[in-house]
C-alpha positions in Angstrom: 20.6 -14.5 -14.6 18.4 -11.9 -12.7 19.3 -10.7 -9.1 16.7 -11.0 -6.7 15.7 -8.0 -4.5 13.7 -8.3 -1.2 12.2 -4.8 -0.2 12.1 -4.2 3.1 8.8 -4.7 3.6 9.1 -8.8 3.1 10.9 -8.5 6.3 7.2 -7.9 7.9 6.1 -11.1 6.3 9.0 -13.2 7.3 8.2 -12.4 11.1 4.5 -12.7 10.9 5.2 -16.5 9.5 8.1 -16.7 12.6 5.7 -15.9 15.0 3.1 -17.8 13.9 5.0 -21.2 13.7 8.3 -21.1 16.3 6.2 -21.3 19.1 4.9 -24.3 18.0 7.9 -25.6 15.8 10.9 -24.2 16.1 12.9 -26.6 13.4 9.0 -26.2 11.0 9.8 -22.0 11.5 13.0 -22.2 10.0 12.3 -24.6 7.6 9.4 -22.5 6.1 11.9 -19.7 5.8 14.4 -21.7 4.3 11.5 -23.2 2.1 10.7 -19.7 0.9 14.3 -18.3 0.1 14.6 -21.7 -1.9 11.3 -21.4 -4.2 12.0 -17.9 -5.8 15.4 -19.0 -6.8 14.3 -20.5 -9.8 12.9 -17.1 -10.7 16.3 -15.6 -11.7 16.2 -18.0 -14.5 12.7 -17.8 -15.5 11.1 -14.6 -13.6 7.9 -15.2 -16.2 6.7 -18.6 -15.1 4.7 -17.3 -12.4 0.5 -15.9 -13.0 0.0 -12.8 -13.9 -2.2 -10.9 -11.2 -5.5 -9.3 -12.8 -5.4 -5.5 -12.3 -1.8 -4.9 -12.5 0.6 -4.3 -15.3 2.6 -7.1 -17.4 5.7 -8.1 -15.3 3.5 -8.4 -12.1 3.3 -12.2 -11.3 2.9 -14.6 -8.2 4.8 -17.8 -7.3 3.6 -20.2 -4.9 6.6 -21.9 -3.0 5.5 -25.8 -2.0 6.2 -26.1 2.0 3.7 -27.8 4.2 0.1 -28.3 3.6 -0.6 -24.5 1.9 2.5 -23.4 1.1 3.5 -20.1 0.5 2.9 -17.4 -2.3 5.3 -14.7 -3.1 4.5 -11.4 -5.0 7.0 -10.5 -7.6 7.7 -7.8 -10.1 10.2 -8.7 -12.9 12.4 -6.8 -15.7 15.6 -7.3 -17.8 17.3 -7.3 -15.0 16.1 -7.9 -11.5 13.1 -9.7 -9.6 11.7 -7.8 -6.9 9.9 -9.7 -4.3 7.3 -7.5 -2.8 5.3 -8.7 -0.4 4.9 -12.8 0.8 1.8 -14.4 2.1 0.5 -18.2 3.4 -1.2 -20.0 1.3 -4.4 -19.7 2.8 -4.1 -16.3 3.5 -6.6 -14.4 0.8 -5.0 -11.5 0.3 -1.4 -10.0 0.0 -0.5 -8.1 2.5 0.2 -4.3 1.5 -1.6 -5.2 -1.6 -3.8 -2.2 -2.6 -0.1 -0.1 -1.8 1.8 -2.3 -4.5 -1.4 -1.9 -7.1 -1.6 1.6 -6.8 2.3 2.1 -7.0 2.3 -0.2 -9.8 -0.6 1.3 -12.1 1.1 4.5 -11.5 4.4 3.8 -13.3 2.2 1.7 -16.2 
């Protein structure tokens, strides 16, 4: 079983959903959280069922998390022994945030 690892960055994306939600649903805020800390658990046991993401390197996949009507999608690099969540965004968001960052970081180390 893989550990997971949040970088510090996620921490970004967990407040923009909390601030976007809690003023309107308190109890719908924390259970989006809760929602998303849930859906990347079963990526310990099988960190290679998410998609690939076109431009970056194998091991470079993205999740989507059921919770509401779009959900959530998380950003995830995986090896022998860790998945690393890197960045988190809604559904309906189009892009990742920090995404040209992680893609230029990543096609570095390939």
């Amino acid at each position: 079983m893989r550990n997971i690892i949040w970088l510090p960055a996620t921490s970004r994306d967990f407040r923009r959903f909390w601030r976007f939600l809690a003023p309107k649903n308190l109890k719908a805020a924390a259970d989006a959280i809760d929602a998303i800390y849930k859906g990347v658990e079963i990526l310990r046991l099988e960190p290679g069922v998410g998609r690939q993401i076109e431009g970056l390197p194998k091991g470079y996949k993205k999740w989507p998390i059921s919770y509401g009507a779009y959900g959530y999608v998380a950003l995830y690099h995986f090896d022998a022994e860790s998945v690393t969540i890197l960045s988190l965004k809604q559904g309906k968001e189009r892009d990742f945030p920090r995404m040209k960052s992680i893609a230029r970081q990543a096609n570095k180390k390939a």
